[in-house]
C-alpha positions in Angstrom: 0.0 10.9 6.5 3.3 11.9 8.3 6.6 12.2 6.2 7.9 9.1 8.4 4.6 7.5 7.0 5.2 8.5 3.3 8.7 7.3 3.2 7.7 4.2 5.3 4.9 3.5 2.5 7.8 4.5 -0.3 10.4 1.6 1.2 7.6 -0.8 1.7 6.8 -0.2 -2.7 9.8 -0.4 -3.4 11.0 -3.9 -1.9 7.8 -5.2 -2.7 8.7 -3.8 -6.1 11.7 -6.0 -6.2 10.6 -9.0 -4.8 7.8 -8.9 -7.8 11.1 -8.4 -9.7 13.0 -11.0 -8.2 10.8 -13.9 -8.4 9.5 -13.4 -12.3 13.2 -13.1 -13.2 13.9 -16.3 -10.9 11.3 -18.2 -12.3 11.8 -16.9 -15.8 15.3 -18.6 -15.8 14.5 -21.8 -13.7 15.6 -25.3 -14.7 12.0 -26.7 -15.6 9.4 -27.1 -17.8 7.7 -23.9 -19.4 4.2 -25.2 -18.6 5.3 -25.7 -14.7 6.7 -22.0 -15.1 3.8 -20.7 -16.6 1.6 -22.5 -13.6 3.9 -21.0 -10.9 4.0 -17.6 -12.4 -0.1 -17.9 -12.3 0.0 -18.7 -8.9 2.7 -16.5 -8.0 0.4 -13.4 -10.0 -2.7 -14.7 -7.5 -0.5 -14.1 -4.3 1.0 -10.8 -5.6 -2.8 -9.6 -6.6 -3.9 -10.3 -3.1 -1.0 -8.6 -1.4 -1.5 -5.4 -3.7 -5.4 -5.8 -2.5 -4.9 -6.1 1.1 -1.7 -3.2 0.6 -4.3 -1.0 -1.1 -6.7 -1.5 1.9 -4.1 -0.3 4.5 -3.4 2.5 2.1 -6.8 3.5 1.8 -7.6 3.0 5.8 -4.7 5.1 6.8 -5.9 8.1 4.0 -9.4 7.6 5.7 -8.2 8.3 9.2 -5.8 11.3 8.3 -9.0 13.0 6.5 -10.9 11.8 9.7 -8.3 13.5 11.9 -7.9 16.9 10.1 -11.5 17.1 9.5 -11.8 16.7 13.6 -9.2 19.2 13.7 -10.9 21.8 11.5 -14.3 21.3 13.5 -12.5 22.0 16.7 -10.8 25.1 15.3 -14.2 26.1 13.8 -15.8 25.9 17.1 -12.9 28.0 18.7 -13.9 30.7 16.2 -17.7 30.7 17.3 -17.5 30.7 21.0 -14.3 33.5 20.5 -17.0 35.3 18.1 -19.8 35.4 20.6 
């Protein structure tokens, strides 16, 4: 992953971070009834656990390609060496 990528991935933590933040505080100190909060934190805990899951995914893909890439990379190099050798 590129440094551009890495700080990309650090920006996108953090305001997700604070959104998380955000909205517990926000409910937290809402003007209703603490078995309405405790529902909409639930619900709000579902949606943050599936954005994590699908944010993990895209994580994992992009790791999966870079390893792709430089193992392509080292083959090519690898190759170089032989036909250089011979």
């Amino acid at each position: 992953m590129s440094d551009q990528g890495r700080q990309a991935a650090k920006v996108a933590a953090l305001v997700a971070g604070g959104a998380v933040i955000g909205a517990g505080i926000g409910l937290l100190f809402a003007p209703q009834m603490g078995t309405e909060t405790r529902r909409d934190v639930g619900r709000y805990a579902k949606k943050a656990q599936l954005q994590a899951t699908r944010w993990s995914r895209t994580v994992q893909s992009g790791v999966k390609e870079a390893m792709d890439r430089s193992k392509s990379l080292i083959r090519k190099d690898d190759q170089k060496l032989r036909i250089e050798a011979a």
